[in-house]
ZAMARDREN-688823 format. One record per residue (C-alpha): residue in three letters; y, x, z. Coordinates in Angstrom, 2 decimals, m for minus. Example, Ala and Ser with C-alpha at 12.3 -4.5 7.8 and 13.67 -1.06 7.14 Angstrom:
BEGIN
NODE   type        py        px        pz
NODE    ALA     m4.50     12.30      7.80
NODE    SER     m1.06     13.67      7.14
***
This chain:
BEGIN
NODE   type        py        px        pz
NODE    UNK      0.00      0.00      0.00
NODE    UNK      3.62      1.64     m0.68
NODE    UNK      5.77      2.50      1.90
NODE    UNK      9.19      0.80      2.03
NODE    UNK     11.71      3.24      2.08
NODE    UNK     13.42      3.66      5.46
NODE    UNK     17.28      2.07      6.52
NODE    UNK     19.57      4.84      5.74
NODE    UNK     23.25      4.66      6.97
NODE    UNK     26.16      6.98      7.33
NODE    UNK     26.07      8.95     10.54
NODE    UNK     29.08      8.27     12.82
NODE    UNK     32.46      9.17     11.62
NODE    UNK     35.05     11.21     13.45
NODE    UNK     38.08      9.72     13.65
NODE    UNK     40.04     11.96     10.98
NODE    UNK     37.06     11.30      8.77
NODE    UNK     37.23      7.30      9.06
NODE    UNK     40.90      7.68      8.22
NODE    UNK     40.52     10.14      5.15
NODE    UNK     37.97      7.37      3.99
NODE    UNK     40.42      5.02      4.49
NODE    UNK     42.93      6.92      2.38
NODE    UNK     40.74      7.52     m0.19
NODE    UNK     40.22      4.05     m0.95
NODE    UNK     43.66      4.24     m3.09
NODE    UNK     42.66      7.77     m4.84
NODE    UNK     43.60      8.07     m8.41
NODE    UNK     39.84      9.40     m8.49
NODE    UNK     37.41      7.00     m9.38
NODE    UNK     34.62      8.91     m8.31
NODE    UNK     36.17      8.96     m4.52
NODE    UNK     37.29      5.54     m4.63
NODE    UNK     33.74      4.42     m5.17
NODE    UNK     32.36      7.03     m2.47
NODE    UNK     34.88      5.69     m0.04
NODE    UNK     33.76      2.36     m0.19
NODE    UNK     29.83      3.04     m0.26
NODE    UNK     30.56      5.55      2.78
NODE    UNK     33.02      2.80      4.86
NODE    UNK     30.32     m0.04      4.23
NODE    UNK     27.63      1.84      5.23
NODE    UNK     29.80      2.79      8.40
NODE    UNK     30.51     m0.63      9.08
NODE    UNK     26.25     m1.56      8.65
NODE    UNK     26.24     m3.14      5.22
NODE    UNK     22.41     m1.90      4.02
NODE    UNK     21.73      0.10      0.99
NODE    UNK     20.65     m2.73     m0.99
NODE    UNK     23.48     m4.69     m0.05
NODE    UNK     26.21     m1.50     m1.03
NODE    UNK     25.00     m1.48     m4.15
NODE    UNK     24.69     m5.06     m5.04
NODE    UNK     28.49     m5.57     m4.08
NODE    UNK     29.45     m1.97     m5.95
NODE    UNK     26.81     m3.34     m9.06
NODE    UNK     25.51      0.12     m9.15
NODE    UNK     21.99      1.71     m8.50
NODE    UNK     20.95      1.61     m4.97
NODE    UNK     19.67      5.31     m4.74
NODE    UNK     23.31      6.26     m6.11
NODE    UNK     24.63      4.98     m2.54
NODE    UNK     21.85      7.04     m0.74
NODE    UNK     22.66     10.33     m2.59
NODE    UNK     26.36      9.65     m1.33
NODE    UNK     25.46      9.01      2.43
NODE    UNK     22.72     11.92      2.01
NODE    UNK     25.81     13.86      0.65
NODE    UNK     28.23     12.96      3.59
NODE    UNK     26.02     13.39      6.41
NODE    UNK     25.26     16.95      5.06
NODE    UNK     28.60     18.06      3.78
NODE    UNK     30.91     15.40      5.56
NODE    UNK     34.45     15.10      3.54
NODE    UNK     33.59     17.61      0.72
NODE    UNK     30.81     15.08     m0.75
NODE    UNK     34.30     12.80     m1.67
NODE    UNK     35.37     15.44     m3.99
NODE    UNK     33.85     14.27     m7.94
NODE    UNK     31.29     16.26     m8.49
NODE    UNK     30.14     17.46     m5.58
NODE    UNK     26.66     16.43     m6.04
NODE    UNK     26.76     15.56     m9.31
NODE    UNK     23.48     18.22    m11.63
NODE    UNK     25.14     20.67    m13.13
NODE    UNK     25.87     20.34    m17.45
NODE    UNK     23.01     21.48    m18.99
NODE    UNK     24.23     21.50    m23.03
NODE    UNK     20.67     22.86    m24.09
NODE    UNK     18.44     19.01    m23.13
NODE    UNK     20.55     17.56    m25.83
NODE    UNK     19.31     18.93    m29.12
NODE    UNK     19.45     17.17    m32.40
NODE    UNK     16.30     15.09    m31.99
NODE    UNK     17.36     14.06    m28.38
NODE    UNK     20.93     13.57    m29.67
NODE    UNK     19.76     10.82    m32.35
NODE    UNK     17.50      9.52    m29.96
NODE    UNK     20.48      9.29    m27.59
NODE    UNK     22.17      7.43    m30.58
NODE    UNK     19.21      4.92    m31.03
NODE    UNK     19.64      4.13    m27.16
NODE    UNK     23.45      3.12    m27.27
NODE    UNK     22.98      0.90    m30.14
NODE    UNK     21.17     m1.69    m28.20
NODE    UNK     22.07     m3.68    m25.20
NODE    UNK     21.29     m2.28    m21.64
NODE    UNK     19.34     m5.88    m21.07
NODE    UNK     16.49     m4.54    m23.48
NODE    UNK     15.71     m1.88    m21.07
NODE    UNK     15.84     m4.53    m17.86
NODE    UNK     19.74     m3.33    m16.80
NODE    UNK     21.36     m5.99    m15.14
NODE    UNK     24.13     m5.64    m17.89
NODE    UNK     25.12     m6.00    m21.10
NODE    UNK     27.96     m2.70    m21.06
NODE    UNK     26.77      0.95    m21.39
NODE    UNK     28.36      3.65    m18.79
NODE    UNK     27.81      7.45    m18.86
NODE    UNK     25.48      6.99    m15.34
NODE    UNK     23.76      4.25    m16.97
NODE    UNK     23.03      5.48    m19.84
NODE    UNK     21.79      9.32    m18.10
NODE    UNK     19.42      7.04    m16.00
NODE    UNK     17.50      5.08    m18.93
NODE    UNK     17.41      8.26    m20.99
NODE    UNK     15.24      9.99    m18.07
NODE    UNK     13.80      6.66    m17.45
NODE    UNK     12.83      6.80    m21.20
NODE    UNK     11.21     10.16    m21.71
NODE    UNK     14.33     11.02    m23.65
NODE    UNK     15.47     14.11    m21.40
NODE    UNK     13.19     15.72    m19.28
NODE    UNK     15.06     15.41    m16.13
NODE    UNK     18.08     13.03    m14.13
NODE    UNK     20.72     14.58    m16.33
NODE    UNK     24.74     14.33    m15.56
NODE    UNK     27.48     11.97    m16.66
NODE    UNK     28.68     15.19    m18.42
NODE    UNK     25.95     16.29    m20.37
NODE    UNK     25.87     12.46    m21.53
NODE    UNK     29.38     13.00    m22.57
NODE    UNK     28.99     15.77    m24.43
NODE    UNK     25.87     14.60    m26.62
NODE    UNK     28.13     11.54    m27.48
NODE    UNK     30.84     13.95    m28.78
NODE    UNK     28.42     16.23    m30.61
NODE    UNK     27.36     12.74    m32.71
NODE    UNK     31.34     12.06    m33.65
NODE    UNK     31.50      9.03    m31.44
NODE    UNK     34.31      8.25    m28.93
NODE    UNK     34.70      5.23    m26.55
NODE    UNK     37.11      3.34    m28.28
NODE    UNK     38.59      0.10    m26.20
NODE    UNK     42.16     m1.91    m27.00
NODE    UNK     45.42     m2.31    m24.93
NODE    UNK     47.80     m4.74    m24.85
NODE    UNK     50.98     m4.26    m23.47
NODE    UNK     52.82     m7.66    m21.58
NODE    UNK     55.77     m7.79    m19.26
NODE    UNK     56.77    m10.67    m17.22
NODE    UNK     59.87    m12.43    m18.24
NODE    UNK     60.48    m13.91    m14.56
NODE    UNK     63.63    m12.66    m13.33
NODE    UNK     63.07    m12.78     m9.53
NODE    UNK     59.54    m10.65    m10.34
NODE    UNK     60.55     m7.88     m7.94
NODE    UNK     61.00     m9.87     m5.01
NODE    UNK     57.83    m11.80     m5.74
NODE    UNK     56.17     m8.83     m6.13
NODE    UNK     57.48     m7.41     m2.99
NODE    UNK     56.50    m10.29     m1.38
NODE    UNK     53.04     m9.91     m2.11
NODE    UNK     52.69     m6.43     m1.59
NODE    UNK     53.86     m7.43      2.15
NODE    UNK     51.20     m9.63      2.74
NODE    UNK     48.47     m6.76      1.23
NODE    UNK     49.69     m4.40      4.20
NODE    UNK     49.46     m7.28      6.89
NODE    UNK     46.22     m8.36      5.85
NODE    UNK     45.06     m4.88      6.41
NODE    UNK     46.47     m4.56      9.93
NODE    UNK     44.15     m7.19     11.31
NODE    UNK     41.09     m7.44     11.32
NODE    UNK     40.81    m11.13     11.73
NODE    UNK     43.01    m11.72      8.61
NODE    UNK     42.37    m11.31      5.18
NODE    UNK     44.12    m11.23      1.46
NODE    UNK     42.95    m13.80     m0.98
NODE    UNK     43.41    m13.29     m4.95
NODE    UNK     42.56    m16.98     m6.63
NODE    UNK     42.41    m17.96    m10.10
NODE    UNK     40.17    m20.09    m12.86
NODE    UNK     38.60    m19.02    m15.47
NODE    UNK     36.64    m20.49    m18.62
NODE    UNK     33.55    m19.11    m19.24
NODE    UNK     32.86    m19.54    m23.40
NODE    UNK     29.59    m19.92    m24.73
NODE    UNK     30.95    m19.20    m28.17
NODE    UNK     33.72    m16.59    m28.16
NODE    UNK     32.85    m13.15    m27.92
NODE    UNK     34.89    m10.91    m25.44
NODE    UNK     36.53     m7.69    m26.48
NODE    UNK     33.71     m4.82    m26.42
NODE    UNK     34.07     m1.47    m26.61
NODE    UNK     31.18      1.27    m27.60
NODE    UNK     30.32      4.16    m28.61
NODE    UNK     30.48      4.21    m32.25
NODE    UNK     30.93      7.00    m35.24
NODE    UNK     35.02      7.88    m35.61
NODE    UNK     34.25      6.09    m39.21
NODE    UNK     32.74      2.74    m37.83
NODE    UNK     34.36     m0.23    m37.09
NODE    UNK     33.62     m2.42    m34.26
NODE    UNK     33.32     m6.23    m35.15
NODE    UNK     32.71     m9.31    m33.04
NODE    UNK     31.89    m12.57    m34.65
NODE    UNK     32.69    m16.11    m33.05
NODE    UNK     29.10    m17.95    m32.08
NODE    UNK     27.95    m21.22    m33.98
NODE    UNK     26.89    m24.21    m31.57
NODE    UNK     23.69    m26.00    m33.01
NODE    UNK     24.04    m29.73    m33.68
NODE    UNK     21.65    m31.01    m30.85
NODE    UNK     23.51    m28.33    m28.39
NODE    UNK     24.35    m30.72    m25.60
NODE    UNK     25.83    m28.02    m23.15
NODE    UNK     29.52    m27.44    m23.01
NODE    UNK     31.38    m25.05    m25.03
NODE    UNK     32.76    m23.48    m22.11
NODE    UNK     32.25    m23.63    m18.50
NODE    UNK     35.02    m23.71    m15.89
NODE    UNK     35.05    m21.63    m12.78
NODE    UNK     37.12    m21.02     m9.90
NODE    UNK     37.22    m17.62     m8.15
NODE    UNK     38.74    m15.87     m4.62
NODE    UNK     38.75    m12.31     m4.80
NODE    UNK     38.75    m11.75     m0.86
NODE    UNK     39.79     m8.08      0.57
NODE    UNK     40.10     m7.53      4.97
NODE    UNK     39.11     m5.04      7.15
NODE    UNK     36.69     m3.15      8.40
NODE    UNK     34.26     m3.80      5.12
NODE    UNK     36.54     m2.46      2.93
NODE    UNK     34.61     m4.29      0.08
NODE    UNK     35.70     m6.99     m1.87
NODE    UNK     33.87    m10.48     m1.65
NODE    UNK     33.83    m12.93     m4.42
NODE    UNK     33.81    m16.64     m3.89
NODE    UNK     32.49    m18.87     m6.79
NODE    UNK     32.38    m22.73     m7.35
NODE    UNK     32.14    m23.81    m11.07
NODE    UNK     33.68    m27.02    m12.35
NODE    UNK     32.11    m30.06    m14.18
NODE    UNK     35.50    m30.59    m16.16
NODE    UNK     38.43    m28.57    m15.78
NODE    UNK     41.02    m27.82    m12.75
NODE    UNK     43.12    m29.81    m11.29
NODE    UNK     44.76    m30.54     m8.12
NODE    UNK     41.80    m32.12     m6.10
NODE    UNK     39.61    m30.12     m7.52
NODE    UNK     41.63    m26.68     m5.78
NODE    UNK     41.81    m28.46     m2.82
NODE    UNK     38.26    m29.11     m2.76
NODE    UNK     37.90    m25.52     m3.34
NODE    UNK     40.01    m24.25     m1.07
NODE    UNK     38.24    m26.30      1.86
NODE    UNK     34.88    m25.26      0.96
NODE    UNK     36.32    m21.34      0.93
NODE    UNK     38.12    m21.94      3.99
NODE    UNK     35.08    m22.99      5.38
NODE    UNK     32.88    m20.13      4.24
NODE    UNK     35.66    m17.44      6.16
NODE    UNK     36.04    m19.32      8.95
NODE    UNK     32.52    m18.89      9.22
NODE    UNK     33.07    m15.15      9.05
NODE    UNK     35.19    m14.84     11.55
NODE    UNK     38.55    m15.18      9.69
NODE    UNK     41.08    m16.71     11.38
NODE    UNK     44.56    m16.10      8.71
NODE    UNK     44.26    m16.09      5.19
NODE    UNK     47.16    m14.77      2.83
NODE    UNK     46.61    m16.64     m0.35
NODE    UNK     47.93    m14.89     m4.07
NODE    UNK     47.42    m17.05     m6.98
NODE    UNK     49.94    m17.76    m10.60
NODE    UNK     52.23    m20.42    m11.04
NODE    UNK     49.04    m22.77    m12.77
NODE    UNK     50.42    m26.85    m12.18
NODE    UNK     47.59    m26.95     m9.82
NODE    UNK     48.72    m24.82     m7.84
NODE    UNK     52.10    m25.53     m6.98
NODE    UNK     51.69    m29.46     m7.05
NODE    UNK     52.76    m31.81     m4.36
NODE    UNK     48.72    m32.87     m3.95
NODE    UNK     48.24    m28.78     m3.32
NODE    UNK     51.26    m28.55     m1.01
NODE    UNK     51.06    m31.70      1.18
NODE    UNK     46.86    m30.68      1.62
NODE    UNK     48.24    m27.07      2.10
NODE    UNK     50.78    m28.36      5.15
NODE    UNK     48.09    m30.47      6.92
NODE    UNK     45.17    m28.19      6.67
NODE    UNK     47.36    m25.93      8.75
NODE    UNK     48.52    m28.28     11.31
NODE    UNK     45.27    m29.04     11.69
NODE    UNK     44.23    m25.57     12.63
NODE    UNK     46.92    m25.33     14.56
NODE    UNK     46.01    m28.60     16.33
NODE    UNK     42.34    m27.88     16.61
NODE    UNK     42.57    m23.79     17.31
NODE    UNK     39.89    m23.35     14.78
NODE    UNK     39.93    m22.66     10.87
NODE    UNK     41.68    m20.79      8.90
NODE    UNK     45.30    m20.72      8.16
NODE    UNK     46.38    m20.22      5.04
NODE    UNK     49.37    m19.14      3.95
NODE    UNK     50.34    m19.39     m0.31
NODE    UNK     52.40    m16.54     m2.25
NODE    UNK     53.10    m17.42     m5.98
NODE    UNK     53.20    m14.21     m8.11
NODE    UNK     55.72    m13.90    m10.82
NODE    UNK     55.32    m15.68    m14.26
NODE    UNK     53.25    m13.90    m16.69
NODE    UNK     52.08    m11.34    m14.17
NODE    UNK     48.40    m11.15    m14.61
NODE    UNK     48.47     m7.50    m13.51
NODE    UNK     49.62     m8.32     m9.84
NODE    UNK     46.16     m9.92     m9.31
NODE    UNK     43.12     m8.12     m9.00
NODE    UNK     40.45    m10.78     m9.88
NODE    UNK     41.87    m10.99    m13.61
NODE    UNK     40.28     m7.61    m14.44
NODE    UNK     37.06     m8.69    m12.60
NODE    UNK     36.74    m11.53    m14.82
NODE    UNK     37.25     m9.46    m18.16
NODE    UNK     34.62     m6.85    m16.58
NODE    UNK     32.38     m9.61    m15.95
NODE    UNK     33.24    m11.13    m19.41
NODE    UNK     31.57     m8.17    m21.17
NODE    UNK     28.93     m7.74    m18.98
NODE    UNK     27.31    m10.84    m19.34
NODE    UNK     27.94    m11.58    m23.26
NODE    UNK     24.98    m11.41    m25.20
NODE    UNK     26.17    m10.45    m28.57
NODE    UNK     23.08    m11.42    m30.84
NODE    UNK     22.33    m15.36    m29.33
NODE    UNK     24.36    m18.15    m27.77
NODE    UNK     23.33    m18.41    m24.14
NODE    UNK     22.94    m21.98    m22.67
NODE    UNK     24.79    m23.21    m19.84
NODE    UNK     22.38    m22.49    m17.26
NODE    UNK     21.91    m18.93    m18.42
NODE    UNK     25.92    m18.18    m18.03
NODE    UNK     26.21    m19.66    m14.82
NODE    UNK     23.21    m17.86    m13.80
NODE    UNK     24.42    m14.41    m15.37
NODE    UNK     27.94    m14.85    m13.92
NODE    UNK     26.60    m15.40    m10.29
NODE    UNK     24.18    m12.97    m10.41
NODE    UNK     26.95    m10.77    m11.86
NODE    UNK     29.56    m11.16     m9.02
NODE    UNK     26.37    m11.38     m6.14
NODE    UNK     27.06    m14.70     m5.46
NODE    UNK     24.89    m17.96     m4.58
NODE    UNK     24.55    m20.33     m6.81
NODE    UNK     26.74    m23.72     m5.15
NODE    UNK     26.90    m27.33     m6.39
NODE    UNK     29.59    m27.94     m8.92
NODE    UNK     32.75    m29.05     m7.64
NODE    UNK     33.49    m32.24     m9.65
NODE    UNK     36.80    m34.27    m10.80
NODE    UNK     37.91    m37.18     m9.82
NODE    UNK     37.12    m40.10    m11.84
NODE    UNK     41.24    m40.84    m12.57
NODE    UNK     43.68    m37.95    m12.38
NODE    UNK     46.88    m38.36    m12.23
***
């Protein structure tokens, strides 16, 4: 019978070592952002599993990290530290085609939970794969790509927001980020909706030859297709102390939002933290009708009397960012991440299957769909 492997966590931290963690959380370095966070978790007795779940990596990255720490302490945070060395000679032209071969199909056909390609994922099903002989770096991945003449190609757009109080809104919320993280009984809360299409293709990138041209077609719907074109979801993005990871909260829609609907929402979240312990909850959502309509308000104002009344819930306490802003909230890049990681370019996915992706995508529970009511207003 196997053996299970054993719970692993990060030993204890000194006090300049929880607070270099803490700072690192906001490196330009990606590599020590991500270490922070698997190191803090494990700190605070999130599991293995769990760490890498939440971080949607590969579980035995987050022990190498701890493993790292509790050897070298602050130096494992520095990229690379523990990273195999480049080795330019495993790539040769056979392996390099064969490389080739690999990126041209979706990580799905090799069981990834993913449809997107990254340099670790990519190093992992190649040794998984018999395609190099060992675990190989992100580097050495990197380098094979170049020597085929293909780049990572991805488009920008460039927006600004045309609201002329946007620095004081702005300010505003940036206020209620640093509160949040000064107690640990409060949190910050990034809402929004999203539509989930079953027939538009999000924007991909790849790795492709300098010459090639990426091209995304729009999905045909069969005739006797009776799932919806599209799926509507809401989503809280909520950050607090002492996890230091961010939670996502989930509820899709049978029909579209509207101001009942949030409300409904925002009970059933305010529930689900309340539950956790949360006691204040600074809420950062857009300028949507639903948001800012009297139904929202009014239920807004007597939830919190209520709490107030009773001593138990969770306050809540709205900021509107400024028009046209969708950079000032963190869950909008979460839903184009998860966007492109759940597409399946070559089929139409029913209904089921996308809600099923999406939730398994964002590690959350599948929940009864919140519904309209039968008139709105």
């Amino acid at each position: 019978m196997a053996l299970m492997q054993a719970p692993l966590f990060v030993r204890p931290l000194t006090a300049e070592e929880q607070a270099a963690l803490e700072v690192g959380l906001h490196s330009d370095a990606g590599f020590t952002v991500r270490r922070c966070h698997m190191l803090l978790a494990s700190a605070a007795g999130q599991t293995t599993t769990i760490i890498a779940r939440t971080l949607h990596c590969n579980e035995q990255t987050v022990r190498n990290a701890i493993h790292t720490f509790n050897a070298r302490g602050l130096a494992a945070l520095t990229p690379g530290s523990s990273r195999p060395h480049t080795d330019p000679t495993i790539f040769d032209a056979t392996r390099r085609e064969q490389l080739r071969a690999l990126l041209h199909q979706s990580p799905r056909t090799f069981g990834q939970p993913t449809s997107v390609w990254t340099l670790e994922l990519a190093a992992e099903v190649s040794f998984a794969e018999g395609i190099t002989p060992t675990l190989v770096s992100d580097e050495t991945i990197r380098n094979a790509i170049r020597a085929l003449g293909m780049s990572w190609k991805r488009a920008k757009h460039w927006i600004t927001s045309p609201d002329p109080e946007y620095a004081r809104k702005k300010k505003q919320r940036d206020r209620l980020i640093r509160l949040a993280t000064n107690h640990s009984s409060w949190a910050i809360a990034f809402a929004d909706e999203v539509w989930w299409s079953r027939l538009a293709q999000p924007e991909q990138h790849g790795w492709v030859a300098d010459d090639d041209l990426l091209r995304l077609e729009e999905l045909e719907r069969a005739k006797d297709d009776r799932d919806p074109k599209a799926l509507a979801c809401y989503g809280m993005l909520v950050r607090r102390r002492p996890a230091h990871v961010d939670q996502m909260l989930l509820r899709f829609v049978t029909g579209r939002p509207v101001s009942a609907v949030t409300t409904d929402f925002l009970t059933w979240c305010s529930a689900r933290l309340a539950a956790e312990g949360i006691t204040g909850l600074f809420l950062v959502w857009d300028n949507a009708s639903w948001h800012k309509s009297q139904h929202v308000r009014g239920w807004l104002r007597a939830h919190n009397r209520e709490v107030k009344r009773s001593g138990q819930g969770v306050r809540i306490i709205p900021c509107l960012l400024p028009s046209k802003s969708p950079w000032l909230n963190p869950i909008e890049p979460k839903w184009v991440h998860g966007k492109r990681a759940v597409s399946e370019p070559a089929r139409m996915l029913s209904a089921d299957e996308l809600e099923q992706r999406v939730c398994d995508y964002y590690s959350c529970g599948r929940e009864p769909h919140l519904t309209m009511p039968e008139k709105v207003a």
